[in-house]
Every structure is written in structure tokens, then in C-alpha cells.
Backbone as a ProteinNet text record, in pm:
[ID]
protein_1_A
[PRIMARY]
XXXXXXXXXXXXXXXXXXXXXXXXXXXXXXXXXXXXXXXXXXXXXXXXXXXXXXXXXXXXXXXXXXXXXXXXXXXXXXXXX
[TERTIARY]
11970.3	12029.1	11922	11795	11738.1	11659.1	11650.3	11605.4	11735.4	11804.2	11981.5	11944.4	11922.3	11906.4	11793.9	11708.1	11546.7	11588.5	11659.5	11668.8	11756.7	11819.1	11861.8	11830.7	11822.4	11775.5	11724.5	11677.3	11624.8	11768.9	11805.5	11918.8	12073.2	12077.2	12210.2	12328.1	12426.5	12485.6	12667.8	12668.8	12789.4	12897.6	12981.2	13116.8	13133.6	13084.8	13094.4	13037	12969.6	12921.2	12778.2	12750.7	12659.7	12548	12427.2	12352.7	12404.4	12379.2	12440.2	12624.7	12646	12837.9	12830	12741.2	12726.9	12625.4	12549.9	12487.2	12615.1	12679.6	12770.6	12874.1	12977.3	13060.1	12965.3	12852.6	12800.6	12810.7	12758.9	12742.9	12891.2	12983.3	13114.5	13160.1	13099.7	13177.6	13070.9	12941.8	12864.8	12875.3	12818.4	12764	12893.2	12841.1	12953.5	13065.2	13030.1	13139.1	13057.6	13132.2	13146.2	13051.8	13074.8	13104.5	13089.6	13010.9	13035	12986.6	13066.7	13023.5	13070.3	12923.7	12937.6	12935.2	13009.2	12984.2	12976.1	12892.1	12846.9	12873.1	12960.9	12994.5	12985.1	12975.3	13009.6	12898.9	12762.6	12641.9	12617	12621.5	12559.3	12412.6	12306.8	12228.5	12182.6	12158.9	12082.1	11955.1	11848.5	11760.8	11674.3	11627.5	11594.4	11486.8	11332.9	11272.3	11228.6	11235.5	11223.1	11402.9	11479.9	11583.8	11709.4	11778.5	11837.2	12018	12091.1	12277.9	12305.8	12328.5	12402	12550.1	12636.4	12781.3	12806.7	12921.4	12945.3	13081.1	13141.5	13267.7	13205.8	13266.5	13236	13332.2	13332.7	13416.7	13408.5	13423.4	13398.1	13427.7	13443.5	13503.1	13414.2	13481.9	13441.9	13599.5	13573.4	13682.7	13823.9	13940.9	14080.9	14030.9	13940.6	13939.3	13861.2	13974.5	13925.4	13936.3	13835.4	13877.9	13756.9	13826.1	13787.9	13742.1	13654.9	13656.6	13567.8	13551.2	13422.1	13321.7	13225.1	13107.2	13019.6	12941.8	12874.2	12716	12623.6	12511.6	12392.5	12349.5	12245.9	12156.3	12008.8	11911.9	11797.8	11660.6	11545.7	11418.7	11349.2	11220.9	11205.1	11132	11116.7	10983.8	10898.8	10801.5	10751	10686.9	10640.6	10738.7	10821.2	10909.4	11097.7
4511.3	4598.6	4663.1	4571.3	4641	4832.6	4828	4919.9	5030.8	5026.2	5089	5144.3	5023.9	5081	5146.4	5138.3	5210.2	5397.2	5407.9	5522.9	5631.4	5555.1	5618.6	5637.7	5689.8	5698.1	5575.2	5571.2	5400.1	5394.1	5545.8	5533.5	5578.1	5599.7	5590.4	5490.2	5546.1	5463.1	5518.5	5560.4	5629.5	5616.2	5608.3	5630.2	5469	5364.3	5230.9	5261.2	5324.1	5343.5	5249.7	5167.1	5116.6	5068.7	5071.8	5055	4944.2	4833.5	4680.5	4689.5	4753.7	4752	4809.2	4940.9	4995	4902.4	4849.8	4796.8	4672.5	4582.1	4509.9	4539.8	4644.8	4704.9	4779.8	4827	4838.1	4693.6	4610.7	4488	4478.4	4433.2	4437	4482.6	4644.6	4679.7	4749.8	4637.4	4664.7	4487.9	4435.9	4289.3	4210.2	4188.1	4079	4148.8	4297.3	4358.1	4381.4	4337.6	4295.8	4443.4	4594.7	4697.3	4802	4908.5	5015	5154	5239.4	5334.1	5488.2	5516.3	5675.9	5809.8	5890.2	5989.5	6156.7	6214.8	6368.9	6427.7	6595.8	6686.3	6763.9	6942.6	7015.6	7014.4	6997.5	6929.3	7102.6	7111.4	7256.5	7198.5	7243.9	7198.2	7316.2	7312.4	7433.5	7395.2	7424.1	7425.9	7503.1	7457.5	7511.2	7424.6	7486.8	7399.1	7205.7	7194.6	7022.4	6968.4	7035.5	7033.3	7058.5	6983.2	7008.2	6953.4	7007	6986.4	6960.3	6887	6867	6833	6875.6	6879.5	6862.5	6777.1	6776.2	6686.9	6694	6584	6394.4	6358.2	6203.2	6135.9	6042.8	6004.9	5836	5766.7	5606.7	5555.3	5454.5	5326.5	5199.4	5069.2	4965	4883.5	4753.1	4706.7	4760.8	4761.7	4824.7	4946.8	5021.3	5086.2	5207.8	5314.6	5449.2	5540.1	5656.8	5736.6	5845.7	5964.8	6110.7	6210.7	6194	6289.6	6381.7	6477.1	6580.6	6515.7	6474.8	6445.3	6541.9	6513.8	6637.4	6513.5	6540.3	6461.2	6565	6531.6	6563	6552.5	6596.3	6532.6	6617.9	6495.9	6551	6504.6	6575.9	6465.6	6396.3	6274.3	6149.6	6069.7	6067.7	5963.6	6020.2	6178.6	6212.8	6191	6180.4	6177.7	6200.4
6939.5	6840.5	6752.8	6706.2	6732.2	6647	6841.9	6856.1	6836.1	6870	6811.9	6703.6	6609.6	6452.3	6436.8	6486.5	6485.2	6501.7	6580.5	6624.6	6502.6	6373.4	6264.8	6132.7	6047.9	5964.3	5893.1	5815.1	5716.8	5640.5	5586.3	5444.3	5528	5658	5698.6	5709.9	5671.8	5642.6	5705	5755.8	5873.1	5731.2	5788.4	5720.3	5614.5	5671	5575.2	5459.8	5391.5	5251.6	5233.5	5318.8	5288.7	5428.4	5460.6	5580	5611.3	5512.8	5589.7	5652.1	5585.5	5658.4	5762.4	5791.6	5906.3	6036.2	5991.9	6128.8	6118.6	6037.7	6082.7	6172.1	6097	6234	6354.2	6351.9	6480.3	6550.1	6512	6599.3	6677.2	6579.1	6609.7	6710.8	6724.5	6841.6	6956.3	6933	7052.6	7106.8	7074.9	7101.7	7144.7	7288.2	7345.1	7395.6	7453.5	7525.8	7635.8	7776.8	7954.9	7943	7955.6	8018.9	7843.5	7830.3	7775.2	7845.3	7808.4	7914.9	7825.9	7833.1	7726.1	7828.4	7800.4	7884.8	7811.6	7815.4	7721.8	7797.4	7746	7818.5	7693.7	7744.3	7666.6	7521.7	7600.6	7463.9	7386.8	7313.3	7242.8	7144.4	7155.9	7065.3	7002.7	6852.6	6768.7	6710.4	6716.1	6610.2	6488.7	6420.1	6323.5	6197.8	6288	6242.5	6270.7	6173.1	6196.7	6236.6	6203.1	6210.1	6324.9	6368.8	6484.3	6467.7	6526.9	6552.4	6695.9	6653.2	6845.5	6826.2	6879.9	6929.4	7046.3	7091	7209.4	7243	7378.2	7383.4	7431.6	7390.5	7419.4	7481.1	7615.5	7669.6	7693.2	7609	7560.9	7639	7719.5	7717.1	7719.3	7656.6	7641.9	7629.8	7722.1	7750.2	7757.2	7660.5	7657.6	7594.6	7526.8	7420.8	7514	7545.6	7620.1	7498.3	7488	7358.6	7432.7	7369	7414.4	7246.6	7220	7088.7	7136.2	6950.3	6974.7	6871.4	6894.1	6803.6	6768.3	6668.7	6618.8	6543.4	6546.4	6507.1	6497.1	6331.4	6263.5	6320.6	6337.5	6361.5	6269.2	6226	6160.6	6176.2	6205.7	6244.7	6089.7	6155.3	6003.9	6065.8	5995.9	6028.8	6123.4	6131.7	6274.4	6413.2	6406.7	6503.9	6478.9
[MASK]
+++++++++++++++++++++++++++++++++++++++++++++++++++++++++++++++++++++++++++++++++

């Protein structure tokens, strides 16, 4: 997990309000599931600068839990990368 968390900001903190609530429900609903399986379609990326948007559809599953959304994710270089 990790490296999971490596890959996001130091001060992100998703929708839980706080980094520690967020890597907790991450764990939750990574750790100790058989099978996850992500699938990207429909990727649009923009940039601008150090700065980048990516949008796209997401097609989940992990165990009972199938789900189809549209995601959308920030991106900025940080720390040289």
C-alpha cells in the first residue's frame, strides 16, 4: 500500500476530509480482496504546463462490487516528478 500512497499527494485527502481517513478506507477496500480489476476507456488528457486533467470511464470490479463511472483526476508535477 505503500507505494499506492506514494503516488498522491503528501496533503491529499479524497473526499474523507482527512489523509489518515483516506488511506484507511483505501485499505478497506483494497487489502484482502481475491480479484480487482480496473478497466479505462474513453481517457481525454489536457495539459498545461506542470499541470495536467485526465478524464475518463472506469469499469471496477472487485468481488460483488461491479461499478461503471466517469472519473476525472488532477495531476501536478511535485518533487520533480
Amino acid at each position: 500500500m505503500n507505494g499506492y500512497f506514494a503516488a498522491y499527494a503528501a496533503d491529499h485527502a479524497g473526499q474523507s476530509g482527512s489523509r489518515k481517513a483516506w488511506e484507511e478506507d483505501r485499505r478497506v477496500r483494497i487489502v484482502n480482496k481475491p480479484k480487482i480489476s480496473v478497466k479505462v476507456s474513453d481517457l481525454r488528457v489536457s495539459v498545461d504546463g506542470n499541470k495536467a486533467e485526465a478524464s475518463f470511464r472506469q469499469n471496477y470490479e472487485a468481488g460483488t462490487l461491479v461499478t461503471t463511472s466517469r472519473k476525472s483526476l488532477s495531476l501536478a508535477k511535485e518533487g520533480g516528478r
